[in-house]
N, C-alpha and C positions, 0 to 999 in steps of 0.2 A: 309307115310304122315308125314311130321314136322310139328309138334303141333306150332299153332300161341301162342305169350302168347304178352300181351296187352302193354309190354315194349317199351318203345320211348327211342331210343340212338339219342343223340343230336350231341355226337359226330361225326357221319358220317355226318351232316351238317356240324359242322366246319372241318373236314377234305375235305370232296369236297368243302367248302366255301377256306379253302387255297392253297386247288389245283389249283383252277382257280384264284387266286391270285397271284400263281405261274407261270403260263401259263403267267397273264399279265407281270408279272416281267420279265420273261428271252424272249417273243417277241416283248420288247420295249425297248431295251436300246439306250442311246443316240446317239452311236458310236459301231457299229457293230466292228469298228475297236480299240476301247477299254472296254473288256468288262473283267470281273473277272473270272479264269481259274473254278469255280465251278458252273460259270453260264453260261459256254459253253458247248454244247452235245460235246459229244466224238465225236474226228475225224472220227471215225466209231467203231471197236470193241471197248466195253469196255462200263462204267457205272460211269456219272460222278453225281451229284444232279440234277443237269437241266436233265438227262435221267429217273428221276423217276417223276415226276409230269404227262407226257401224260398215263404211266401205273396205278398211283395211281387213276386217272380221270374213267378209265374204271375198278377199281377194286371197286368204289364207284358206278357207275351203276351196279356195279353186287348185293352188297350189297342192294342197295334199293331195285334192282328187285326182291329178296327173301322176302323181307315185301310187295309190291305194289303187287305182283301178287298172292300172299295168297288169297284175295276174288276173286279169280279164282280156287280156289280149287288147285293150284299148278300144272294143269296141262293144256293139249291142249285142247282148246276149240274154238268154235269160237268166243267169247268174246276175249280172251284173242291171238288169233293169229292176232284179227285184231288189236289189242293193240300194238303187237309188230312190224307188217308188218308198218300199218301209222303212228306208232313215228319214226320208224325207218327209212322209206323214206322222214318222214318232215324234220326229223333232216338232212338228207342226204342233200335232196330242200336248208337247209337255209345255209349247208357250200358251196354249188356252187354257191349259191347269193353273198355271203360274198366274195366272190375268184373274180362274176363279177363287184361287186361295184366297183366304182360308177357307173357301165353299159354303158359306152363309154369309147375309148380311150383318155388316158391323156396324154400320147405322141404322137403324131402324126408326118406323113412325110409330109412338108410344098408341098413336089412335088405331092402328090396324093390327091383326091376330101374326103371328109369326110366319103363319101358311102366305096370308096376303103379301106382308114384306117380301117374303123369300120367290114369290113370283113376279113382284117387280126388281128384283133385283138379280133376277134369270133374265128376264125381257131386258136389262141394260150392261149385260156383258159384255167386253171390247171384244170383239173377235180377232182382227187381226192383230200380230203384235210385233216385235225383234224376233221372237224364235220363229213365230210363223213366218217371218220374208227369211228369213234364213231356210226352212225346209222345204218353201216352194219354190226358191231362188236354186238352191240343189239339185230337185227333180229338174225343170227347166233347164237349168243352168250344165246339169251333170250329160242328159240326153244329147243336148245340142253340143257338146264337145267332145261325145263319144259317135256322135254323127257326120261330125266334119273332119276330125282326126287330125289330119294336116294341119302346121302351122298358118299357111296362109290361108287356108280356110277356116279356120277360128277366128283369124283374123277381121276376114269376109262378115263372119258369123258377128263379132263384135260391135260393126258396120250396121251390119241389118238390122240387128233389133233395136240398139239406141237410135235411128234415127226413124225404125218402124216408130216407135216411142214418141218419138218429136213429132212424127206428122199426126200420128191420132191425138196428142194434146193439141197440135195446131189446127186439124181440120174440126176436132168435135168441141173443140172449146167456145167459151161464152162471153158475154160482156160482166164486166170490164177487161176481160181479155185472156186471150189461152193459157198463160202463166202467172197469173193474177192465184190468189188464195179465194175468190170469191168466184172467178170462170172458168176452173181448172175444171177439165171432163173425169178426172182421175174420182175428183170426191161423188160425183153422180152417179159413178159405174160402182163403187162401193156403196152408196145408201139402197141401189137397187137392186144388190146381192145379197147384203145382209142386213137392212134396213138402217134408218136412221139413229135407231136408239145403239146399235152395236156399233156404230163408228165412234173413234176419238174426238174428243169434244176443247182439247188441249189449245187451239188456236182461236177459240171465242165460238166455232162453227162446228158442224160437223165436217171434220176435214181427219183421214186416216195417214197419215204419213208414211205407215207401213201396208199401205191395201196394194190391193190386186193389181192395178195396171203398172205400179214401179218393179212388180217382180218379173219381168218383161226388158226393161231396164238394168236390173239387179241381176239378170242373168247374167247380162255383161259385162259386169264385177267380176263373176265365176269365173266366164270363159276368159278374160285378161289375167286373173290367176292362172289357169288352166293352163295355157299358151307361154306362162313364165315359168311353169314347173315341166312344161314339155321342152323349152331349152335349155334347163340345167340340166335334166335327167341328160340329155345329147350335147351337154360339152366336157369335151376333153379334160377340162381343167377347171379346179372352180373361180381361179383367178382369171380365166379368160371370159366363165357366165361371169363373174362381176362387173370383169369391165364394158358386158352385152348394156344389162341392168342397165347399171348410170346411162347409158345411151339412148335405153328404149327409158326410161323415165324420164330426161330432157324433154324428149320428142315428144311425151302423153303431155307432161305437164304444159310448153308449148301450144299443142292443138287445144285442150284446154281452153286454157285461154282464148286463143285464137276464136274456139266456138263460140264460148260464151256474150262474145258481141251479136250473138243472131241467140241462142240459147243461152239460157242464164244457166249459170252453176247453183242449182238449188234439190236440197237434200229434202225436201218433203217431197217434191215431186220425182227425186232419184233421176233428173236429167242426163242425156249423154255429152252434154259438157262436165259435168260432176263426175259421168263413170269417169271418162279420160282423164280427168285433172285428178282427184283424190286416187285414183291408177297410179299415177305417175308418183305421187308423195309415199306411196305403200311400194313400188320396185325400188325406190332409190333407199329406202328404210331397209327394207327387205336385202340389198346389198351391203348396205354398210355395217347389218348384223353379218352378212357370211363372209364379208372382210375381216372384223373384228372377230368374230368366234369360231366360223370352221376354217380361216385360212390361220390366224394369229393364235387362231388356242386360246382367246380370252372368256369361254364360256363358261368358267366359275363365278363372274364376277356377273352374272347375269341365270343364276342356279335356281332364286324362286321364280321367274319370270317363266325360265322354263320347266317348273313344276305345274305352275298355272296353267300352262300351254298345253300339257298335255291331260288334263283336265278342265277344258275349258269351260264344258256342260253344266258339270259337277259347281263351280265357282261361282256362273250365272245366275243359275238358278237358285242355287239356295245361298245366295244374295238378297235376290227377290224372297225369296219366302221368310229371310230373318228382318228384312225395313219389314212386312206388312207383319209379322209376328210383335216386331218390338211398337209399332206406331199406331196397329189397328186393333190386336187383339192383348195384348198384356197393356190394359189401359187402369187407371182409380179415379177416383174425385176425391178431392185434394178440402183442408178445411172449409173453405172459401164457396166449395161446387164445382169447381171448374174442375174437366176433365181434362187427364194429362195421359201421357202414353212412355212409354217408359224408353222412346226413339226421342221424345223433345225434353225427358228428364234427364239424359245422359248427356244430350247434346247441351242441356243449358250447366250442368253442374260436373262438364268434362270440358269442355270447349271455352263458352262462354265465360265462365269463370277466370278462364286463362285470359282470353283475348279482350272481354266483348263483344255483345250481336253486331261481328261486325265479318268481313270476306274471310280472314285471318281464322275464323272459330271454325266459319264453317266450310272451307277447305280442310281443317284438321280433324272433323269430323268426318267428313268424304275420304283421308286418307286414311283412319281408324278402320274404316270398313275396309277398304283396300288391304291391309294387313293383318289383318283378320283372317281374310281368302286366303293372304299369299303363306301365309302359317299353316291352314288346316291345308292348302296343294302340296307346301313341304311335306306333312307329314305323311301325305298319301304318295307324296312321290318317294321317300325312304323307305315306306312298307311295299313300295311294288303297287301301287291299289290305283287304278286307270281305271275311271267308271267310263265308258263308252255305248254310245246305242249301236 
């Protein structure tokens, strides 16, 4: 059993408050077609800045679920499973809302009745999505470290699934090869659960970046959170877990690499060189906020970061629902015919204006959003207002 002790890190609010800051930043820029090369995912293998914000996301649920689940005695119960089971299917519920909004189709075939559109356009819903690998990375994720308790059995636990993970991409894989984009078993095991037309089509194929076999993977995001908020809660001092931190994040970043000569580090398929390695860059982060703010006191100068943080849901989500409100549904046609949407009029006669269709505009547009958020989390963090499932 980890001894609770009554320490509040602030830092792990501002850390997931600039997670999801970060989330806003690199799914809104102006011009998908000018964007800045460290705020593009890797073309596939590989680890670029934009590849560590969706792991740092789930290694900050693993962290809090080491404090939240304490007055559960840290282990399975039925309190505590039903805790995990209905956060983990609401959160699920509200990224396939977020995928249907605005709930009808907003392109439509002028040759078919409204009833026709609206049923092909149910038959091509994304199913999985970010919230979804987040609410079945939780249940998963939450189970197996309420099962193993001990640190070096989470450890253990950390072990087993990333390289259960490896071996069914190595054993079930295809030509041209088990970590190829074209012979990965990951996209087969999703076109066969929720057929072809519900998978993401983002990589020229259907290929899901967020399906089912990386939440397997993804668990072990959690439990490496999980395992870093079970040593802070049991040390003495938070300057003695800080200097744990930088040690155990050398050592991840390290194997990391290390693996990634047999495992590539690649974020669509949520490999366990990527858990360990973007691990490693989320504890040494994760220290150097509770250096800076719960040892030095500097957490004023980091105050919307963590308004966002503790609202993270709330920020996410109606993110997403204000790009497809301002890009899909508040649309006109303009003298000429051409239809415009009131997300590429802002962008050309806010941005563009200033810079030019050029990285410059649509970074400053991708930041517009980002403050936007971090203004309406202020305001809800000065009224007290924490929306939480």
């Amino acid at each position: 059993m980890i001894k609770a002790t009554n320490q509040r890190y602030v830092a792990l609010d501002v850390l997931r408050g600039m997670t999801v800051a970060g989330m806003i930043l690199v799914n809104n820029p102006g011009s998908w077609g000018h964007i800045f090369p460290p705020l593009k995912h890797a073309p596939w293998s590989g680890c670029t800045p934009t590849d560590l914000v969706f792991p740092f996301f789930l290694f900050c649920v693993g962290v809090a679920m080491a404090f939240s689940f304490a007055k559960y005695g840290d282990s399975i119960n039925k309190e505590s499973s039903r805790k995990l089971v209905v956060r983990g299917l609401l959160i699920f519920a509200v990224g396939l809302a977020l995928n249907m909004f605005p709930f009808y189709p907003t392109s439509r075939n002028p040759e078919l009745s409204f009833g026709e559109n609206y049923l092909i356009w149910l038959q091509n819903i994304r199913i999985f999505g970010v919230l979804q690998r987040i609410g079945l990375c939780y249940i998963l994720g939450g189970f197996l470290a309420l099962w193993l308790k001990r640190p070096k059995r989470i450890l253990l636990g950390i072990a087993a699934v990333t390289i259960l993970h490896w071996l069914i991409l190595w054993i079930f894989g295809g030509e041209p090869g088990w970590s190829t984009l074209e012979g990965n078993i990951a996209s087969k095991i999703d076109i066969a659960l929720v057929g072809e037309s519900h998978v993401y089509r983002g990589f020229g194929i259907p290929f899901d970046p967020e399906g089912l076999l990386g939440v397997l993977s993804g668990a072990g995001t959690v439990l490496l959170g999980y395992f870093i908020g079970q040593l802070i809660r049991s040390s003495e001092s938070k300057i003695n877990a800080v200097a744990k931190l930088y040690t155990i994040a050398l050592i991840c970043l390290g194997l990391g690499r290390i693996w990634n000569v047999w495992l590539p580090i690649n974020k669509p398929l949520w490999t366990g060189s990527y858990v360990i390695y973007t691990g490693g860059w989320a504890i040494m982060l994760f220290a150097f906020f509770i250096y800076c703010i719960d040892i030095k006191g500097k957490e004023r100068y980091f105050t919307p970061f963590k308004a966002m943080g503790m609202n993270p849901l709330f920020a996410f989500v109606m993110a997403g629902v204000l790009v497809k409100l301002l890009g899909r549904v508040i649309t006109w046609t303009n003298a000429e015919g051409v239809k415009i949407s009131a997300l590429s009029w802002l962008y050309k006669n806010c941005c563009v204006s200033i810079f030019g269709n050029n990285e410059y505009a649509s970074l400053m547009h991708a930041l517009i959003m980002v403050a936007i958020f971090l203004v309406m989390c202020m305001i809800l963090y000065r009224k007290k207002i924490f929306i939480k499932i």
